[in-house]
C-alpha positions in Angstrom: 45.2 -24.4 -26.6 43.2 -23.5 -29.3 40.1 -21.1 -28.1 41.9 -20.6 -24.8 41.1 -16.4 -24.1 42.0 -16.3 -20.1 45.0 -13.6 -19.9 47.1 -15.4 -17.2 49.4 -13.2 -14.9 52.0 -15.7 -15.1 52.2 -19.1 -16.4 55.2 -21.7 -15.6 56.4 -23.8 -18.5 58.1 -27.2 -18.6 58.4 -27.9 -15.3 58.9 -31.5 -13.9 55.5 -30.6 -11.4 56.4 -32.7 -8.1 53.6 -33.5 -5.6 53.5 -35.8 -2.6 52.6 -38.4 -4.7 53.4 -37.8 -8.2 55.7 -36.1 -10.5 54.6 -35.3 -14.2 56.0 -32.6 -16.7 53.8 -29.5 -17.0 52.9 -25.8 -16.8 51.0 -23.8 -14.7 49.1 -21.3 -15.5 48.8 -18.3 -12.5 46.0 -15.9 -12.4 44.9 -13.2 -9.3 46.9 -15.5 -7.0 45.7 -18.6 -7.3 46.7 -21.6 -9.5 44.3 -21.0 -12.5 45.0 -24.0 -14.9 47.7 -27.1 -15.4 48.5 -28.2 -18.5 50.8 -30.8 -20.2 51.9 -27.9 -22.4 52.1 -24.5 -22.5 49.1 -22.4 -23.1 51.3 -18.8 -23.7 48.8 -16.7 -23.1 50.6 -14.9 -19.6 51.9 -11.5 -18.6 55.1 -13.1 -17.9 56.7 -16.0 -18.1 59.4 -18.4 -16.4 60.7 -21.0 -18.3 61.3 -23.9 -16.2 63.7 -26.4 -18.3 65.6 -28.6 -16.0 63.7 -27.6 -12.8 61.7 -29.0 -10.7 58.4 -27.0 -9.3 57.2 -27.9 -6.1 54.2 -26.3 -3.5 56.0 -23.4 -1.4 57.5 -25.3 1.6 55.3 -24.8 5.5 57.1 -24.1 8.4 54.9 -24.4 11.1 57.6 -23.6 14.1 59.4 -20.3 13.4 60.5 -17.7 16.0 61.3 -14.2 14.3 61.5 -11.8 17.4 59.7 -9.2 16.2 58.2 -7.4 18.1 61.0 -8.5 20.9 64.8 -9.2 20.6 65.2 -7.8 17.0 68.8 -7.8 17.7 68.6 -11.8 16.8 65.7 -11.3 14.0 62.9 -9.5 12.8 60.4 -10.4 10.4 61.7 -8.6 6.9 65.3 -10.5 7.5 63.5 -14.2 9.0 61.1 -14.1 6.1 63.6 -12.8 3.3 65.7 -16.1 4.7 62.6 -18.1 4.7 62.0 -17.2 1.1 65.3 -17.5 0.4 65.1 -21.4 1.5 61.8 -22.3 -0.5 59.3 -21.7 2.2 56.2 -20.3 1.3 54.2 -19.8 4.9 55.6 -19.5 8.2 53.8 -20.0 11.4 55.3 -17.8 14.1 56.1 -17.5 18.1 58.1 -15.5 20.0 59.1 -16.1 23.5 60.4 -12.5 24.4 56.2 -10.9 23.3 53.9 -14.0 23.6 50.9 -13.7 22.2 48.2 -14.3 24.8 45.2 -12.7 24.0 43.1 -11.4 21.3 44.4 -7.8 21.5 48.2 -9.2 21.7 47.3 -11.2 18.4 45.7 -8.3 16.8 48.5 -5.7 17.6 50.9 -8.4 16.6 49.3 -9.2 13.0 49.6 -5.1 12.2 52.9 -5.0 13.0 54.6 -8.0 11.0 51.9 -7.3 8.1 54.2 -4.8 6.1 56.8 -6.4 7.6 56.7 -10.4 5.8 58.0 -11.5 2.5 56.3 -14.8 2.6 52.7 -15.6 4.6 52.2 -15.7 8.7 50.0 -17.5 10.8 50.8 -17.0 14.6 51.5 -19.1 17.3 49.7 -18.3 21.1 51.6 -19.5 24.6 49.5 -20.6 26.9 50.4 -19.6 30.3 49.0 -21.1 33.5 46.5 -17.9 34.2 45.6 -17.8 30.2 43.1 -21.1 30.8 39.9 -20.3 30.1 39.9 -17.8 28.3 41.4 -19.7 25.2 38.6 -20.3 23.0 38.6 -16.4 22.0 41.7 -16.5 20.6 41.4 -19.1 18.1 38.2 -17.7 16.9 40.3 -14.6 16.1 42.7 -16.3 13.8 45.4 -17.8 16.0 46.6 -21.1 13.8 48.5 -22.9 17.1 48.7 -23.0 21.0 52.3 -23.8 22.3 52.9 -25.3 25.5 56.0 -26.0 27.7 56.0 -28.9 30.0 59.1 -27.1 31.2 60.0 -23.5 32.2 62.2 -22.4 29.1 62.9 -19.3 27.1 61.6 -17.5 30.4 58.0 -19.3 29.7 56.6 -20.7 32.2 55.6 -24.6 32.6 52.3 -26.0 32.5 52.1 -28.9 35.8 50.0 -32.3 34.8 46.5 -30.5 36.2 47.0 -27.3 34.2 48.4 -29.1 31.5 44.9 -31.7 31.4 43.1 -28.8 31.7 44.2 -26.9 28.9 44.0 -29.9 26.4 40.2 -30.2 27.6 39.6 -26.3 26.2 41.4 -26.8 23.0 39.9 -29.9 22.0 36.6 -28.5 22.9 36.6 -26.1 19.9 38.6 -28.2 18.3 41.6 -26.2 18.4 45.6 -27.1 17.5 48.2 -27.1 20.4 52.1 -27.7 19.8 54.3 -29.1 22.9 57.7 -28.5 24.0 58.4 -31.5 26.0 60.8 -32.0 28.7 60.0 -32.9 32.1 60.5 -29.6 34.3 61.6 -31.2 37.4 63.9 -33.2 35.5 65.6 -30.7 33.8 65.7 -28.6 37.2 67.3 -31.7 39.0 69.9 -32.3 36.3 70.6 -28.9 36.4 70.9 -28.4 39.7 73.6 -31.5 40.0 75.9 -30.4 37.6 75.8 -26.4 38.5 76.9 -28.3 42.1 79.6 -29.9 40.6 80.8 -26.9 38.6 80.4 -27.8 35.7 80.7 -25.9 32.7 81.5 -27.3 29.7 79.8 -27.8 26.3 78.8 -31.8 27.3 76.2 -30.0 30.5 73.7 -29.4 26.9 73.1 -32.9 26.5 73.1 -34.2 30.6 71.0 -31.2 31.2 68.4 -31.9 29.0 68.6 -35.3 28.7 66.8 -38.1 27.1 64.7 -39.0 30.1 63.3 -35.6 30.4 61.8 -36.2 27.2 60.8 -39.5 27.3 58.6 -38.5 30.2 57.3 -35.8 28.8 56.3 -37.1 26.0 55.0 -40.3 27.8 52.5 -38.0 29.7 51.6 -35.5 27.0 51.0 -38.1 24.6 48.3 -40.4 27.1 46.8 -36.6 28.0 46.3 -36.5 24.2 44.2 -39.3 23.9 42.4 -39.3 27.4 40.9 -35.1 26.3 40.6 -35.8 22.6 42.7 -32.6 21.6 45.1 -32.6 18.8 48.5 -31.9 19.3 51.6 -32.4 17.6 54.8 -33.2 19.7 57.5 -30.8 19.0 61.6 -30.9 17.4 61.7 -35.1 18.5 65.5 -35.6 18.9 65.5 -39.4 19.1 63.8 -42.5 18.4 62.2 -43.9 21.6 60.0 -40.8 21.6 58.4 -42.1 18.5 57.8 -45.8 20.5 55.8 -43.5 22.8 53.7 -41.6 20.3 53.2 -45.2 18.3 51.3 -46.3 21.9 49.1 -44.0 22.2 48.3 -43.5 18.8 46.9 -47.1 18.3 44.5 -45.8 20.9 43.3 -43.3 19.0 45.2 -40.3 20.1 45.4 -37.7 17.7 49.4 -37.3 17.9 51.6 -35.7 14.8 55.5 -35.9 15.0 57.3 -33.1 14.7 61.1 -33.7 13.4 64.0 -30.5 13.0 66.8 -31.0 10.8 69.1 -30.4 13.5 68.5 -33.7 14.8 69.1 -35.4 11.2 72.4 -33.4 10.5 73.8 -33.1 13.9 75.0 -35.2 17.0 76.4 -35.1 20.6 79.2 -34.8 19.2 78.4 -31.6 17.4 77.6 -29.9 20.6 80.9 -30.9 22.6 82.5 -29.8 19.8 80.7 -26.4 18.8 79.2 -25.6 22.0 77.0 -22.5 22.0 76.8 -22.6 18.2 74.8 -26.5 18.2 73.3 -25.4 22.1 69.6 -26.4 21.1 66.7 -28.0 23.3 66.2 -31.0 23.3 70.2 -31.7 22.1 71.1 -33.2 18.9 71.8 -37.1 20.4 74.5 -39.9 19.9 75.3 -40.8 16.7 73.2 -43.0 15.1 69.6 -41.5 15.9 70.3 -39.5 12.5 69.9 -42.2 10.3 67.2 -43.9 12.8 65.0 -40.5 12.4 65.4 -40.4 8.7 64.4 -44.0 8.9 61.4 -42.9 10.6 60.7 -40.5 8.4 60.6 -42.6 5.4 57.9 -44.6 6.7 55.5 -42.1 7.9 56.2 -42.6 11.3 57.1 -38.9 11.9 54.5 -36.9 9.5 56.0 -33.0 10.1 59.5 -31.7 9.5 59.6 -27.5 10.4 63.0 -25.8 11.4 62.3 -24.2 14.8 64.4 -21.7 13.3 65.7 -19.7 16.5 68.5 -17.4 15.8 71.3 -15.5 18.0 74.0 -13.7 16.3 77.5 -15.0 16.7 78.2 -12.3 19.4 75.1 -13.6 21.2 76.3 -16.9 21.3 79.5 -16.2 22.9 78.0 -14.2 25.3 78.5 -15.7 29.0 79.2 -19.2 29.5 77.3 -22.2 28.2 74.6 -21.9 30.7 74.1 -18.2 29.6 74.0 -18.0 26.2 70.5 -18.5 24.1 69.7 -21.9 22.8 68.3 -22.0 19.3 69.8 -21.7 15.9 69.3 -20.5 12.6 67.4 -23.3 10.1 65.0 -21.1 7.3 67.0 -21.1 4.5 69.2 -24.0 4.9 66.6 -27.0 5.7 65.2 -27.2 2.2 68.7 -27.3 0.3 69.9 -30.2 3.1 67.1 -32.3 2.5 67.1 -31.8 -1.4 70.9 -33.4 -0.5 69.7 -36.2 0.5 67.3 -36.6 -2.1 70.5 -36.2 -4.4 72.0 -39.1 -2.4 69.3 -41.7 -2.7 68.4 -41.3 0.9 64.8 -39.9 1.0 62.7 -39.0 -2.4 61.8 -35.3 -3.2 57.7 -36.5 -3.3 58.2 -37.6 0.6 60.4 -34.1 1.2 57.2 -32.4 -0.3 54.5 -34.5 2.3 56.9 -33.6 5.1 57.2 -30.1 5.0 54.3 -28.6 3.1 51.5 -30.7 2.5 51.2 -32.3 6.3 52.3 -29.2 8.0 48.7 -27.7 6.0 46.8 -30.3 6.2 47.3 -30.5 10.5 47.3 -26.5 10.7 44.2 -26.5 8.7 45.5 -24.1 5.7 44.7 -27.3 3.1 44.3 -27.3 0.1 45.1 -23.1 0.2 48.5 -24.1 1.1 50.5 -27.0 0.9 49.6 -28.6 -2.7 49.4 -28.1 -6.8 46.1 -28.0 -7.5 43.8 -25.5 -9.5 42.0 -23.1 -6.9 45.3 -23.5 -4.6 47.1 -20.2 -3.5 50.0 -19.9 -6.1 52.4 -20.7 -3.5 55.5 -22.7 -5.7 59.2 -23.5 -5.6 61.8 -23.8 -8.3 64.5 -26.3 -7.7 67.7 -27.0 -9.5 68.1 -30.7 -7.9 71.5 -30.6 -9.9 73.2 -27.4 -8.7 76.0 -28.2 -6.1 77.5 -26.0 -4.0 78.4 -24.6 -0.5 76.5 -23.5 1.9 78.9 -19.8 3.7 78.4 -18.3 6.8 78.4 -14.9 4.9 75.9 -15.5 2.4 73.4 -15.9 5.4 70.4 -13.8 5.2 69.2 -14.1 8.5 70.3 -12.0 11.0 72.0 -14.3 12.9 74.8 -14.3 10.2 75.7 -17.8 10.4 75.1 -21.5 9.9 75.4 -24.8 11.4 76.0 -26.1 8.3 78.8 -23.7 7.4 81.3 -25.2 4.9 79.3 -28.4 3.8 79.2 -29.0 0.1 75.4 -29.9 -1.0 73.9 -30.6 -4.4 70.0 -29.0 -4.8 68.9 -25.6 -4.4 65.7 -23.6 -4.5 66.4 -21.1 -7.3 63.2 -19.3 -7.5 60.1 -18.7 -4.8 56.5 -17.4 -5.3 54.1 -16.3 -2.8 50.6 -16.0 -4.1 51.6 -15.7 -8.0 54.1 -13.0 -6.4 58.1 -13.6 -7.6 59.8 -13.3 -4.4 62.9 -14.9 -5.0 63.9 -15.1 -8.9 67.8 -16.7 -9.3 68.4 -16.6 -6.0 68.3 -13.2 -5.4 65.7 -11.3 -3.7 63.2 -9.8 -5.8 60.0 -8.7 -3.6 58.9 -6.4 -0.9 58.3 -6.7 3.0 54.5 -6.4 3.1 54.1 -9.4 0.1 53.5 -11.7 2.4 49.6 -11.8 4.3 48.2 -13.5 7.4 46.9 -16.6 7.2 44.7 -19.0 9.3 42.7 -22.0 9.2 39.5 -19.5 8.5 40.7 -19.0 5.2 40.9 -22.2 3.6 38.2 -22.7 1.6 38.7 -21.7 -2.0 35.8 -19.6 -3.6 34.6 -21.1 -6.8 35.5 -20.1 -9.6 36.1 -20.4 -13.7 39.5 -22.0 -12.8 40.2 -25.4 -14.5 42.5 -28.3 -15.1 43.5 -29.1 -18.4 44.8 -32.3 -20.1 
């Protein structure tokens, strides 16, 4: 553009730019970080420069349910090998937990954010558990930065259950500084009763994962989380939904006003029961993966905004883990970072859901409920330059050996998909350039809902 003197660090050109709700060819123009200027054509007037022919540039994908071990079992991931995966699979921002070193108070979440710091590829927010003797003391911790509370209505993972008065109690303090809370629902003394029953009948096969935590469990859960929801006023966001009634539930108490999101994994759209008698350990994940059908029911869901999140839950074990014991024993959980993009972008290939709806699902509602929009989460000028490449034509097969997470393995192992995420930047930074790793541990920065408005600036959008 003629009279155009900004010196952009790096500038994207002939893109076809894909929001939520649009899709439009363009270049964008990258300066300290942020997205400086979009244009229908080039401006040329960058450091660098990607040319973007035949690609398709979305926001960096949000992943706000991520559980990288570190500090903790490092043996199943750490932060430079969860967020070089992450990366790896188009994700731009990760929110993290880990069940082995919970974040509980302010002086956990600071010592936590120094460690992973020089440690991350993409950006972190962190996750806080709430345990029973943490209530009341709650508020301190969100003012420090912490993006999420999680909460089990069930003892898993060794963390310990909330009961219905703790559980009422807990959603009073959140909602009254307005604060985010994520639940893992299964009804405890459910779970314990099926469990119980079939350890009595010595049972030990792969189908226990499905009869142990069974559907009930979370119906219930759900039923009494969701009416909590709207009785306190907090907002809370039902986590990994593994079947359609659940939604039913939600729908209920959302006409009431309940401020209820729906959180969906891709387990539960790519997998069955019949995945987990079959593979056992390696598709032992909680809740299950359910009969076959709720797949193509979820996706449904999906499609018409009845479920507004999709995150991975990603929660790796290495093979050796896995086999480790019996199928009580071993950890549930399985790796999902750097395959859930590329296996949605599949079905986007088959007709089945469209890339603008993949984008809503897992980066601009996952912002826009954690409170990082319109930093994060969107193409717009003042945004963080936080962008995916895509080649929504490349096909090819997803190998247990090209696995960057530690875990070493995927669920997917052996399935031929069409649509990858070539290239990733975090913050104007190249992370991942033609699939191969390109940045440093210590790229990626913390993040939290305090930081989201956008300083103004000499930034602008041009026709």
């Amino acid at each position: 553009m003629k009279g155009w003197d900004k010196v952009f660090d790096l500038e994207i050109i002939n893109a076809e730019i894909v929001t939520s709700t649009n899709s439009y060819k363009g270049s964008i123009s990258i300066k300290d970080g942020k997205i400086a200027a979009i244009s229908e054509t080039p401006l040329r007037n960058a450091k660098q420069t990607i040319d973007a022919a035949g690609l398709h540039l979305v926001p960096g994908m949000v992943d706000q349910h991520v559980h990288f071990m570190d500090p903790g079992e490092t043996s199943r991931e750490d932060f430079i090998h969860g967020t070089q995966a992450a990366a790896m699979g188009g994700i731009t921002t990760v929110i993290e937990h880990t069940h082995a070193v919970p974040v509980r108070s302010v002086e956990d979440y600071e010592k936590k954010i120094k460690h992973v710091s020089a440690r991350s590829l993409v950006d972190f927010g962190l996750t806080a558990h709430v345990f029973p003797e943490d209530l009341g003391n709650l508020r301190a911790l969100w003012e420090s930065g912490v993006v999420l509370f999680k909460i089990f209505t069930c003892t898993t993972h060794g963390i310990p259950t909330l009961n219905n008065d703790q559980l009422f109690r807990a959603f009073q303090e959140i909602a009254s500084f307005d604060g985010r809370v994520l639940v893992h629902c299964e009804d405890d003394a459910i779970t314990e009763g099926n469990e119980q029953r079939l350890k009595n009948a010595h049972r030990c096969d792969n189908e226990i994962v499905s009869e142990w935590r069974s559907e009930t469990a979370e119906d219930i859960a759900v039923a009494n989380v969701a009416l909590m929801a709207r009785m306190t006023g907090v907002t809370a966001t039902i986590a990994h939904i593994s079947h359609s009634f659940v939604i039913d539930l939600i729908k209920r108490e959302q006409a009431e006003g309940a401020k209820i999101y729906a959180e969906v994994c891709p387990q539960y759209l790519f997998l069955d029961e019949e995945t987990v008698k079959e593979k056992g350990p390696f598709a032992k994940f909680t809740p299950p993966a359910r009969a076959k059908g709720q797949n193509n029911r979820l996706l449904e869901l999906i499609n018409d905004g009845s479920i507004q999140l999709l995150s991975t839950d990603h929660a790796p074990s290495t093979a050796e883990q896995k086999l480790t014991g019996t199928i009580w024993d071993c950890n549930f959980g399985l790796p999902g970072v750097e395959t859930t993009l590329p296996m949605m972008l599949n079905l986007v290939h088959e007709g089945k859901i469209t890339l603008q709806r993949v984008v809503q699902l897992f980066s601009e509602m996952p912002a826009k409920v954690l409170g990082l929009y319109p930093r994060k989460g969107c193409i717009v000028v003042g945004a963080d330059a936080d962008l995916a490449l895509l080649d929504l034509s490349r096909k090819w097969m997803i190998k247990n050996e090209e696995i960057i997470s530690k875990a070493g393995w995927s669920p997917y192992d052996g399935i031929q998909i069409t649509g990858m995420p070539v290239t990733t930047i975090v913050r104007g930074n190249i992370v991942v350039e033609n699939r191969k790793i390109v940045g440093e541990p210590g790229i990626g920065a913390p993040v939290t809902r305090l930081q989201t408005g956008n300083k103004k600036s000499d930034t602008v959008l041009i026709n």
